[in-house]
C-alpha positions as a Python dict, from the first residue, in 0.01 Angstrom:
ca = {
    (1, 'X'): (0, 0, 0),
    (2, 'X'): (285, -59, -216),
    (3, 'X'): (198, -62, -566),
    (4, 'X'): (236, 249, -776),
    (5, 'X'): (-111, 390, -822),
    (6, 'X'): (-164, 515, -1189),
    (7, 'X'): (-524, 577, -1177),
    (8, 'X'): (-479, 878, -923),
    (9, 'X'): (-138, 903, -1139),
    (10, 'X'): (-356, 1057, -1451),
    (11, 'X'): (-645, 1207, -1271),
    (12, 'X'): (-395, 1409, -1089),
    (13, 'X'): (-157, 1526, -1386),
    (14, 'X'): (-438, 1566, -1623),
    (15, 'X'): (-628, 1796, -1393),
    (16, 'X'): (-337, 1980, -1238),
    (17, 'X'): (-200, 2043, -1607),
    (18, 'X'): (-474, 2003, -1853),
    (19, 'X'): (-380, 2373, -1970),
    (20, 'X'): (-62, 2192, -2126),
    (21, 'X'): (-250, 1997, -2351),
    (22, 'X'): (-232, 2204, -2640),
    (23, 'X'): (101, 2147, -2652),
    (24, 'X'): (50, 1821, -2739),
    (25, 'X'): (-75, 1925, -3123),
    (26, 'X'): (-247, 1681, -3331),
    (27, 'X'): (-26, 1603, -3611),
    (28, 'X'): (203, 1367, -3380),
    (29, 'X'): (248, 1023, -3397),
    (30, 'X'): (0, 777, -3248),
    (31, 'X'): (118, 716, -2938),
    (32, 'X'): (208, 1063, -2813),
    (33, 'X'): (-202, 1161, -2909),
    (34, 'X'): (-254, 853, -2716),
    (35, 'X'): (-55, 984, -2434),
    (36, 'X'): (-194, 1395, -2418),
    (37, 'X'): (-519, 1268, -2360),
    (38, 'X'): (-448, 1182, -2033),
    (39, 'X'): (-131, 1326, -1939),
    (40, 'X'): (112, 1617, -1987),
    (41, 'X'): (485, 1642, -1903),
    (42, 'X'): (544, 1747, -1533),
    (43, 'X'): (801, 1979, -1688),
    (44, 'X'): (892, 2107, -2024),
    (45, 'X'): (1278, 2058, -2055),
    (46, 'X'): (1509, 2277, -2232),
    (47, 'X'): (1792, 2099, -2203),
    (48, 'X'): (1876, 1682, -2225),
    (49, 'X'): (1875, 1442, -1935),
    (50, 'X'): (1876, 1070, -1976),
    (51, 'X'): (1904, 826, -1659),
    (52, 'X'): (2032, 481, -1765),
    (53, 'X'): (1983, 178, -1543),
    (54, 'X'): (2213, -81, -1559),
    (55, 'X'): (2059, -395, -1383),
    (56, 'X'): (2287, -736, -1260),
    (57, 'X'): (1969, -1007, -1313),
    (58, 'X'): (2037, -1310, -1026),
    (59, 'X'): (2143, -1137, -745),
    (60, 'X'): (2477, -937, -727),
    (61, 'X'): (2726, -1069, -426),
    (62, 'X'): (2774, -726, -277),
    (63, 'X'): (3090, -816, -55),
    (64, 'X'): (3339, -933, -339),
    (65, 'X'): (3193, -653, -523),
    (66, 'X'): (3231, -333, -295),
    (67, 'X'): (3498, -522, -70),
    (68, 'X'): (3612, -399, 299),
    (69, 'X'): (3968, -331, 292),
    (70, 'X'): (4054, -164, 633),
    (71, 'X'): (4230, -421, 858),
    (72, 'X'): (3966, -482, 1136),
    (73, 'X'): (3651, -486, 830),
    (74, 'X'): (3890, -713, 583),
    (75, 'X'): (3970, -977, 859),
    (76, 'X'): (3582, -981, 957),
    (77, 'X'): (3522, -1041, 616),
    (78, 'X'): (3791, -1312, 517),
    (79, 'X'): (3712, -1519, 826),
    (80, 'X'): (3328, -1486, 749),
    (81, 'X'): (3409, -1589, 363),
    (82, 'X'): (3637, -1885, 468),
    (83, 'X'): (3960, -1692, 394),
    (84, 'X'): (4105, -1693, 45),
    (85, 'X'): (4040, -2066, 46),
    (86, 'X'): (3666, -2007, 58),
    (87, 'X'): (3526, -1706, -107),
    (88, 'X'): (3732, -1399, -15),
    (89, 'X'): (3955, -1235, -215),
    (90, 'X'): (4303, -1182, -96),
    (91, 'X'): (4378, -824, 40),
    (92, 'X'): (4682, -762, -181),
    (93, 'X'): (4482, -812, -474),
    (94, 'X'): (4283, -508, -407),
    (95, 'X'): (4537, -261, -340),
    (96, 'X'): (4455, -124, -734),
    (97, 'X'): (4099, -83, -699),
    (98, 'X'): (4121, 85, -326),
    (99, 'X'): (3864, 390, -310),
    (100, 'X'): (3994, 697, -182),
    (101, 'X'): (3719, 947, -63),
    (102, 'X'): (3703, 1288, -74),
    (103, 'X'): (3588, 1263, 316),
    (104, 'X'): (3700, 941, 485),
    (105, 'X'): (3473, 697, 614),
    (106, 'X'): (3429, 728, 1028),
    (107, 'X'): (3580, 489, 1227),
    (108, 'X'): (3883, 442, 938),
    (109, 'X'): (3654, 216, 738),
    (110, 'X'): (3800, 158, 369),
    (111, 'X'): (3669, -44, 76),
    (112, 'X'): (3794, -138, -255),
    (113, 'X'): (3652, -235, -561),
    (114, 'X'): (3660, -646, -730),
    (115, 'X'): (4038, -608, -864),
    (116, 'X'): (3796, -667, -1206),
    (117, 'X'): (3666, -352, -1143),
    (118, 'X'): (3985, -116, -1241),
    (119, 'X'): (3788, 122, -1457),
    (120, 'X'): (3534, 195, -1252),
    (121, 'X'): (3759, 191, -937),
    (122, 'X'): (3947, 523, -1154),
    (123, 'X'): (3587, 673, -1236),
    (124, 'X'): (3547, 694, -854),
    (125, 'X'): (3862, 806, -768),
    (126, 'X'): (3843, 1070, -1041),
    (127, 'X'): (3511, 1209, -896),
    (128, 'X'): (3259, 1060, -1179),
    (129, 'X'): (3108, 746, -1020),
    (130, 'X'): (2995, 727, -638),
    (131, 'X'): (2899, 399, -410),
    (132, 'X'): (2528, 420, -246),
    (133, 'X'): (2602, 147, 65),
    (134, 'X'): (2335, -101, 147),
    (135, 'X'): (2046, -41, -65),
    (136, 'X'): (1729, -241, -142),
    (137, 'X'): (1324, -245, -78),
    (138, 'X'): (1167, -131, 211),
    (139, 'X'): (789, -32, 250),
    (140, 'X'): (867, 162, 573),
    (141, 'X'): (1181, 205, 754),
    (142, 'X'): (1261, -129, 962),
    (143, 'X'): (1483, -234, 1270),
    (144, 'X'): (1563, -631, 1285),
    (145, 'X'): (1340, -604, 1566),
    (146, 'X'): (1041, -494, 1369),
    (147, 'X'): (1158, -711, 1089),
    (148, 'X'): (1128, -978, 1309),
    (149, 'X'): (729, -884, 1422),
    (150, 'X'): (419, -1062, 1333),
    (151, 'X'): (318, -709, 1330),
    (152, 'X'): (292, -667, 950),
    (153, 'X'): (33, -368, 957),
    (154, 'X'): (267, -159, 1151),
    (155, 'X'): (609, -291, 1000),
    (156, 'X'): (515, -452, 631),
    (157, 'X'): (769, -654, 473),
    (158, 'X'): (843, -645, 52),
    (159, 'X'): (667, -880, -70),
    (160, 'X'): (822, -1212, -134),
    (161, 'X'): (1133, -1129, -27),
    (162, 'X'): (1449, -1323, -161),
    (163, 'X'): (1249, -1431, -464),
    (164, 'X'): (1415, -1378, -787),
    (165, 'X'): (1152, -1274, -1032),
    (166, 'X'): (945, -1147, -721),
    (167, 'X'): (1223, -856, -630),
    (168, 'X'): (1357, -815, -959),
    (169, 'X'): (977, -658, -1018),
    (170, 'X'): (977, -491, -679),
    (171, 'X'): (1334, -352, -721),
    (172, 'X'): (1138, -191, -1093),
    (173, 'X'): (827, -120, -979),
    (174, 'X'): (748, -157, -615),
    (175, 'X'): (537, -451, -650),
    (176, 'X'): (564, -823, -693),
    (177, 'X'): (586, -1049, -996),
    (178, 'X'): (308, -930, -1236),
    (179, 'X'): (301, -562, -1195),
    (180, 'X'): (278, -353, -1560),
    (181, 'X'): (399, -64, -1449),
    (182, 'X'): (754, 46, -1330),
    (183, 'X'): (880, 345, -1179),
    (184, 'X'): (1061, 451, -1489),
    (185, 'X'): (833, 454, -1688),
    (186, 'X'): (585, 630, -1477),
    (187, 'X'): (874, 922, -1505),
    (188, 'X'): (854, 846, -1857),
    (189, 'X'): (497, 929, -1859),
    (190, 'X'): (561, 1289, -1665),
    (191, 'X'): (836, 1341, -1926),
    (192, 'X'): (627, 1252, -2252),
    (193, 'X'): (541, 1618, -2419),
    (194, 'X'): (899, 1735, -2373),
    (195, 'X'): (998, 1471, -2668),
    (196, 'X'): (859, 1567, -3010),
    (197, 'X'): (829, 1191, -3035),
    (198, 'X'): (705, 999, -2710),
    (199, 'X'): (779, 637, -2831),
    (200, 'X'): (1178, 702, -2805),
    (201, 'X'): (1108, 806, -2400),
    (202, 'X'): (1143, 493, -2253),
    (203, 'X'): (1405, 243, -2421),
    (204, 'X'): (1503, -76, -2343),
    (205, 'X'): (1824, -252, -2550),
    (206, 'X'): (1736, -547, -2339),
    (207, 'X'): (1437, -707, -2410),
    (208, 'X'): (1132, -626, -2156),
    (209, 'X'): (1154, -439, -1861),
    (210, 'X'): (875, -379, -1610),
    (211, 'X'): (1067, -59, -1493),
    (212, 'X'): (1009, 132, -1836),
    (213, 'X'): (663, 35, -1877),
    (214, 'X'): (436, 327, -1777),
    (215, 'X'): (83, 418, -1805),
    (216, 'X'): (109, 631, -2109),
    (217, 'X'): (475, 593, -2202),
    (218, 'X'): (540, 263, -2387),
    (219, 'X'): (864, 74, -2348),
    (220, 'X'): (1031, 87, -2668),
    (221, 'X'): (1322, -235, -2732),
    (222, 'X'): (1598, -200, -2955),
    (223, 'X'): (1846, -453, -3038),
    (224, 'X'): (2228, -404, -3001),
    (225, 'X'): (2236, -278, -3335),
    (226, 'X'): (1940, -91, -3388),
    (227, 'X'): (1557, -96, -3483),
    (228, 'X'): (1384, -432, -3477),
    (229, 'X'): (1243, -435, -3812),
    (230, 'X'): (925, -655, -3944),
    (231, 'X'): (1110, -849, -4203),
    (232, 'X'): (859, -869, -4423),
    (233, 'X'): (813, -501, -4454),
    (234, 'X'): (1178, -456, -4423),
    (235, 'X'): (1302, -659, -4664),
    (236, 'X'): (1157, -842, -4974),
    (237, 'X'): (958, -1172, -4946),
    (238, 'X'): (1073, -1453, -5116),
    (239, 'X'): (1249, -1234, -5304),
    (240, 'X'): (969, -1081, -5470),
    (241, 'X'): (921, -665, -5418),
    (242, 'X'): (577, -672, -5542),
    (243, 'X'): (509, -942, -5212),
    (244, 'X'): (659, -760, -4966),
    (245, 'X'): (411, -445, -5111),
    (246, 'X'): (107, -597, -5056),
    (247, 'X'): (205, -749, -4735),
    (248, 'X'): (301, -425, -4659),
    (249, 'X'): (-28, -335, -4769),
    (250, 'X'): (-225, -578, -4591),
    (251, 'X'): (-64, -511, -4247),
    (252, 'X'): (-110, -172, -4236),
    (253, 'X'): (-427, -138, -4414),
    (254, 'X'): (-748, 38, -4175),
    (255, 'X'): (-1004, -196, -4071),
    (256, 'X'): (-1384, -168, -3944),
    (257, 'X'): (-1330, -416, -3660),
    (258, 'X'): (-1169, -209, -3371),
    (259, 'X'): (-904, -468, -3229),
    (260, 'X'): (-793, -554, -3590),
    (261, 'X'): (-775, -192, -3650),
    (262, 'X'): (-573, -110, -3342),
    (263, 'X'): (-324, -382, -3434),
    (264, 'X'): (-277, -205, -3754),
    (265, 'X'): (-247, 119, -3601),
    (266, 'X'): (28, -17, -3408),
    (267, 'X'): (237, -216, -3684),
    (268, 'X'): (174, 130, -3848),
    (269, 'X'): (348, 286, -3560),
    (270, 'X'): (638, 56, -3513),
    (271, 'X'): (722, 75, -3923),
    (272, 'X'): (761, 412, -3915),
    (273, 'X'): (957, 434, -3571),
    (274, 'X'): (1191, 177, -3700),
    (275, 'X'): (1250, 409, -3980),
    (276, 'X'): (1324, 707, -3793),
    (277, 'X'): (1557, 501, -3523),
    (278, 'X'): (1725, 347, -3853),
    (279, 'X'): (1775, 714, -3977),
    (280, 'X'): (1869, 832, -3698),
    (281, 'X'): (2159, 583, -3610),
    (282, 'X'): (2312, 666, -3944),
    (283, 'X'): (2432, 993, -3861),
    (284, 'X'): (2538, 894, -3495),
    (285, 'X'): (2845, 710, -3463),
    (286, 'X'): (3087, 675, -3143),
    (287, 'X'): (3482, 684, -3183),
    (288, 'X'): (3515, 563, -2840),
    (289, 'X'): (3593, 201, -2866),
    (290, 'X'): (3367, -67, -2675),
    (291, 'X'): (3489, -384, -2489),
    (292, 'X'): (3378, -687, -2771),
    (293, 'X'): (3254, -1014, -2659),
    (294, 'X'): (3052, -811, -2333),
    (295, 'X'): (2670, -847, -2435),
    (296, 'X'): (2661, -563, -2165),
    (297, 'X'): (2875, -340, -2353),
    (298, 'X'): (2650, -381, -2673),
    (299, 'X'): (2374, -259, -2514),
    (300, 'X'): (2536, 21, -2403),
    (301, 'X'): (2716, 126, -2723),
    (302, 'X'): (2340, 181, -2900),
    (303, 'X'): (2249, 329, -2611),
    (304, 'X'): (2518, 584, -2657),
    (305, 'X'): (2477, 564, -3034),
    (306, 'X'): (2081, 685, -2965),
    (307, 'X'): (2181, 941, -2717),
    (308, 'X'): (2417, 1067, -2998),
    (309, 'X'): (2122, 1083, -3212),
    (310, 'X'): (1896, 1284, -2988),
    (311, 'X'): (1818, 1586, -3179),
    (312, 'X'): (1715, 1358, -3500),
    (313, 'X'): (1493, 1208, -3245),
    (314, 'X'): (1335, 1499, -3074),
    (315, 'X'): (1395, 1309, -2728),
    (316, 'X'): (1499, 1571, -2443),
    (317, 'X'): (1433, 1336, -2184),
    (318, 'X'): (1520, 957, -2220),
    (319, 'X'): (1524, 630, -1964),
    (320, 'X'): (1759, 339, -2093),
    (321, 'X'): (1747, -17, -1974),
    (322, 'X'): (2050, -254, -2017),
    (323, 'X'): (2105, -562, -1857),
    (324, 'X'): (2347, -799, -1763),
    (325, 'X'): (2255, -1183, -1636),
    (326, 'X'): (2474, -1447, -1448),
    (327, 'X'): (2533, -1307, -1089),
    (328, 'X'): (2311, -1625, -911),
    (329, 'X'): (2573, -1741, -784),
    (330, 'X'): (2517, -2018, -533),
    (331, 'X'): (2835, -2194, -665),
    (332, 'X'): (3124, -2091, -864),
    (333, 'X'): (3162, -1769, -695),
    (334, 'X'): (3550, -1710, -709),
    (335, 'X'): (3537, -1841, -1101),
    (336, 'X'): (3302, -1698, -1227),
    (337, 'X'): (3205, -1338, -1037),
    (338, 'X'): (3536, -1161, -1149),
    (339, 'X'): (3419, -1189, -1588),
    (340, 'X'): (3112, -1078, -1496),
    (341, 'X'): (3225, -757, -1311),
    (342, 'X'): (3526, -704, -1565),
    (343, 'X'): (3237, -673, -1788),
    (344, 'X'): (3049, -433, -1604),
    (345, 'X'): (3307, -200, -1514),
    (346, 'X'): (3439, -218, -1862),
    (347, 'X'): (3086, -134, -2042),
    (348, 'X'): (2999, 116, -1823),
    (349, 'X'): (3339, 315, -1791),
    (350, 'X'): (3327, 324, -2220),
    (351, 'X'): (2953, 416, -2155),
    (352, 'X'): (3095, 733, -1937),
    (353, 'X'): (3382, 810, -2193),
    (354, 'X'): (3163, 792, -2468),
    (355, 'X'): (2897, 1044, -2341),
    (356, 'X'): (3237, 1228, -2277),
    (357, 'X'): (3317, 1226, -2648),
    (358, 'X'): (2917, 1331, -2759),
    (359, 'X'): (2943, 1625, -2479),
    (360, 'X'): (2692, 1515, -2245),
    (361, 'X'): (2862, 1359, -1927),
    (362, 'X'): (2671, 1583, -1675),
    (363, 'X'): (2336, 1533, -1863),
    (364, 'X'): (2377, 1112, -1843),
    (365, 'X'): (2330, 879, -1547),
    (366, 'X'): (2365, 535, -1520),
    (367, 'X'): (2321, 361, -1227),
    (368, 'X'): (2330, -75, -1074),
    (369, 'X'): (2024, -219, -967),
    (370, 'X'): (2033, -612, -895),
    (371, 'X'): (1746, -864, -731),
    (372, 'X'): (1882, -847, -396),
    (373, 'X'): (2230, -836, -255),
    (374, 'X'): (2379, -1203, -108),
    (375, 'X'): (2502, -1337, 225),
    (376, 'X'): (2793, -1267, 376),
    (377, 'X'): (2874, -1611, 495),
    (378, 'X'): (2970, -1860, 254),
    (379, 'X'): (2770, -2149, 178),
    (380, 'X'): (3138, -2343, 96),
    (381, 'X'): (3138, -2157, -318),
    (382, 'X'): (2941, -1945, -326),
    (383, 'X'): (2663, -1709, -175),
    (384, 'X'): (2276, -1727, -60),
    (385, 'X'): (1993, -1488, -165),
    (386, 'X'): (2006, -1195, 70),
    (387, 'X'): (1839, -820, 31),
    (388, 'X'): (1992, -465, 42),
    (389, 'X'): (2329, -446, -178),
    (390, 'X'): (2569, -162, -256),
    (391, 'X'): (2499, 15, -557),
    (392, 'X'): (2750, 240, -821),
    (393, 'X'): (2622, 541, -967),
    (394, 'X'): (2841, 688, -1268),
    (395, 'X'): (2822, 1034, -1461),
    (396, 'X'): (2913, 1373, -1507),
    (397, 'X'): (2654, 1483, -1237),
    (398, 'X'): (2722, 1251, -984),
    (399, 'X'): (2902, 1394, -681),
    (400, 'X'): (3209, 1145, -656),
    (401, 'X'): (3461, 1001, -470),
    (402, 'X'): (3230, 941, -195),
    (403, 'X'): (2996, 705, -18),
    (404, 'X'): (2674, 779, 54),
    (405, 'X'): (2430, 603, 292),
    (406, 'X'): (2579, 423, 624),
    (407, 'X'): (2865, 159, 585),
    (408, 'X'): (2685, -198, 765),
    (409, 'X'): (2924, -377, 1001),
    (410, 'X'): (3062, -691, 878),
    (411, 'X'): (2936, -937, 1059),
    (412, 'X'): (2684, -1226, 1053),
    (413, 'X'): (2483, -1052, 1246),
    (414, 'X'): (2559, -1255, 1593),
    (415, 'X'): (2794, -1019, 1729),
    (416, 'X'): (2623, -729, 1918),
    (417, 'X'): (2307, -513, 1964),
    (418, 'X'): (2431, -252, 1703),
    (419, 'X'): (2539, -493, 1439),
    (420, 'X'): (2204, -736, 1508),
    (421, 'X'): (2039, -457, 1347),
    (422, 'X'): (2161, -456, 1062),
    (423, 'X'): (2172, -823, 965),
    (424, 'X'): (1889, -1070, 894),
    (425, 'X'): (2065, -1354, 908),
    (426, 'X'): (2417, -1536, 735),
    (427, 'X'): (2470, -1138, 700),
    (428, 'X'): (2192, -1063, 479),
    (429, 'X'): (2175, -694, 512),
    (430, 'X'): (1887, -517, 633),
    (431, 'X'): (1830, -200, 388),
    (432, 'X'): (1920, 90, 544),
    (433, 'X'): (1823, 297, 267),
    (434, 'X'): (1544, 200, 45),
    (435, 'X'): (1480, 199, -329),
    (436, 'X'): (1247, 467, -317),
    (437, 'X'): (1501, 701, -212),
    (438, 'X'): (1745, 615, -436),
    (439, 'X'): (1478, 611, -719),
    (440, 'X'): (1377, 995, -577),
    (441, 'X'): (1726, 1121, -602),
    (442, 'X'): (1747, 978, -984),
    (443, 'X'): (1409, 1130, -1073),
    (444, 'X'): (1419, 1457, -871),
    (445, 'X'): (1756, 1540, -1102),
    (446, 'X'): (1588, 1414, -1392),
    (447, 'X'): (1303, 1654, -1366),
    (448, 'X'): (997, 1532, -1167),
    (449, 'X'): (846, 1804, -991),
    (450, 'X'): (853, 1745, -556),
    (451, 'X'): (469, 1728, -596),
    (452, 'X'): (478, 1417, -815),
    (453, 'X'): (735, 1210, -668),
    (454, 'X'): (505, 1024, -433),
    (455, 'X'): (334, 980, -762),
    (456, 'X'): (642, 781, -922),
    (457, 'X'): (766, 610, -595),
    (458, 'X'): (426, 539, -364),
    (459, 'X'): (597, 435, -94),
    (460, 'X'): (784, 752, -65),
    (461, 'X'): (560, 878, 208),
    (462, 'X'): (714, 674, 455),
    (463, 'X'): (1082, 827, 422),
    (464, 'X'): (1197, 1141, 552),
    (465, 'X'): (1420, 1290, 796),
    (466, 'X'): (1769, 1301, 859),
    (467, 'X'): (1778, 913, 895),
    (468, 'X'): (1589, 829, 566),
    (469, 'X'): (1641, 1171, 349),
    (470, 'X'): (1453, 1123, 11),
    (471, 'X'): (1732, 1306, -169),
    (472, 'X'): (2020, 1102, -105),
    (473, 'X'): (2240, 1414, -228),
    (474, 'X'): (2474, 1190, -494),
    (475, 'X'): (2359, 1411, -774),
    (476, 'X'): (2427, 1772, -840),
}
């Protein structure tokens, strides 16, 4: 029921746009023929979009990270955290990160940003980054009633919930540790003819990625300062020119068994992409200065740097993934959650100035993803596993200054029919909006036709409505 489904994924596309196939030429590089055999782009874009996800591996502690501030919500939440002598921040400290919405939040409900968080607080409050309020996986909507049912036909649960690896993959791809296909990349793969060159569609400056591995795009990984080059073809061999030749030679050379041909096909492929990335990079340089020492902010300068170099590319439509570790924080909370969201902020508000600088703020989007959100109650330092977690979403096109989806109450979920709902348990939150949605909104302003959404995001199906609204409405 849950896992994206890319067999009827390419029957569909390829029948509903075979006509589009000639397009696809036959003088491009191996991968991209690989790809028009089965699939053409959903859409053939004029213009550039790239989405850029920025995830928090271990679990991000949602509550010291989008913090209440009102009175009644900031009291809830010190005496939950164990005051400033437990896990809570103290109020006065987040007078500078305070968000100030263009509509106010009903009942007077405020919240404020980690006082790390200054440059991201002023991207809000300058109406370029937005807060999407208790997010995470859901197969169908769910009370805590039905979450609470043996019922699992009627009311299914993610699977393996408050796993690490288990929801990091679900979070990607809808499905549980193992999947090969992620949700980004499957937009990749709608997106793949409108790039002269479909290798630079799906990019990851952070190792591998489930969520940009699709069924015809491939995930492509930089480093933090370019191509990753095979040495030996790269550079010379003990010295010696004439070695690195025939390696060179040997490698690459065509062969009459079919796996050891295909492995040459693809060293083939990746020699001459790390060429073009290497060319590329040379003429695309950023003046906006990056945070040093902030692994996170590396990965986002060459994503910047490859956005810059777009047109040497032929990429009109790119998906980035960066990634920052560190946020499983069971202990330590107080010492050690503040550097890793100075980081973030800091990376991602250069990120936003520097697609400023290159003239494409409103065609960029990056957006948080984590594991799972944490409790609300303290466990004495730190936090527990929990599930749905607020989520930042910065650019040029986002509608800011605002907060979309429906504030949770802060409580441990003991306290009331209404709040019960909302809480699992140690205040856990129970999604109220699910990734699917906020996948949808990302994809259906990227590109991807109505039609193939439930083609990206399978679960899809299940949302709708006023209460679960598959455009989320924090893009324009």
């Amino acid at each position: 029921m849950n896992f994206i489904q890319p067999d009827k994924h390419t029957r569909r596309a390829f029948l509903r746009r075979s006509t589009q196939l000639a397009l696809a030429g036959t003088a491009m590089p191996f991968a991209l023929n690989l790809a028009a055999i089965g699939e053409a782009a959903a859409f053939n874009a004029t213009d550039y979009k790239a989405l850029v996800c920025v995830f928090l591996f271990g679990g991000n502690d949602y509550a010291n990270t989008v913090v209440s501030y009102d009175d009644a919500s900031y009291n809830a939440y010190s005496t939950i955290r164990g005051g400033t002598s437990g896990i809570a921040l103290a109020k006065t400290a987040l007078t500078p990160t305070l968000l100030n919405p263009t509509t106010a939040l009903a009942g007077g409900m405020q919240y404020a940003l980690n006082p790390a968080m200054t440059g991201l607080a002023d991207l809000f409050n300058n109406g370029k980054a937005a807060v999407q309020l208790n997010v995470g996986p859901l197969i169908v909507p769910l009370t805590k009633t039905q979450y609470a049912s043996t019922n699992r036909v009627l009311y299914p649960l993610p699977p393996k919930l408050f796993s690490h690896n288990d929801q990091q993959s679900v979070w990607q791809s809808s499905s549980p540790e193992g999947s090969t296909i992620g949700w980004g990349g499957t937009i990749g793969d709608l997106a793949l003819s409108s790039n002269s060159n479909s290798l630079f569609t799906c990019i990851s400056a952070s190792g591998n990625a489930v969520l940009m591995a699709g069924k015809q795009a491939l995930q492509y990984q930089v480093s933090t300062t370019g191509a990753v080059p095979i040495n030996g073809v790269k550079n010379n061999v003990y010295g010696s020119s004439a070695v690195k030749t025939a390696l060179t030679d040997i490698i690459q050379a065509n062969r009459s068994q079919t796996l050891e041909n295909e492995y040459a096909a693809v060293t083939k492929r990746s020699v001459l992409a790390e060429g073009q990335i290497t060319s590329a990079l040379a003429g695309s340089n950023v003046t906006t200065v990056f945070p040093t020492g902030n692994s996170l902010a590396d990965q986002m300068k060459i994503v910047a740097r490859l956005i810059g170099a777009r047109n040497a590319l032929g990429a009109k439509r790119q998906v980035f993934f960066v990634s920052l570790g560190g946020f499983d924080l069971h202990d330590n909370l107080l010492a050690n959650h503040p550097g890793l969201l100075t980081n973030v902020s800091s990376a991602m508000t250069a990120f936003y100035n520097a697609t400023v600088e290159l003239g494409v703020a409103d065609k960029v989007t990056a957006f948080t993803a984590s594991d799972f959100g944490r409790t609300l109650q303290s466990n004495g330092d730190g936090s527990d596993h929990g599930w749905g977690s607020h989520h930042l979403m910065v650019g040029g096109a986002v509608k800011g200054k605002a907060f979309y989806g429906s504030p949770p109450p802060v409580s441990v979920g003991n306290t009331g029919a209404a709040q019960d709902q909302q809480h699992v348990g140690q205040g856990r939150l129970l999604p109220s909006t699910a990734v699917d949605q906020y996948a949808a909104t990302l994809a259906r302003w990227f590109g991807v036709a109505e039609t193939e959404l439930g083609l990206v995001l399978p679960n899809l199906k299940n949302f709708g409505g006023a209460a679960y609204p598959t455009d989320l409405g924090f893009l324009s």
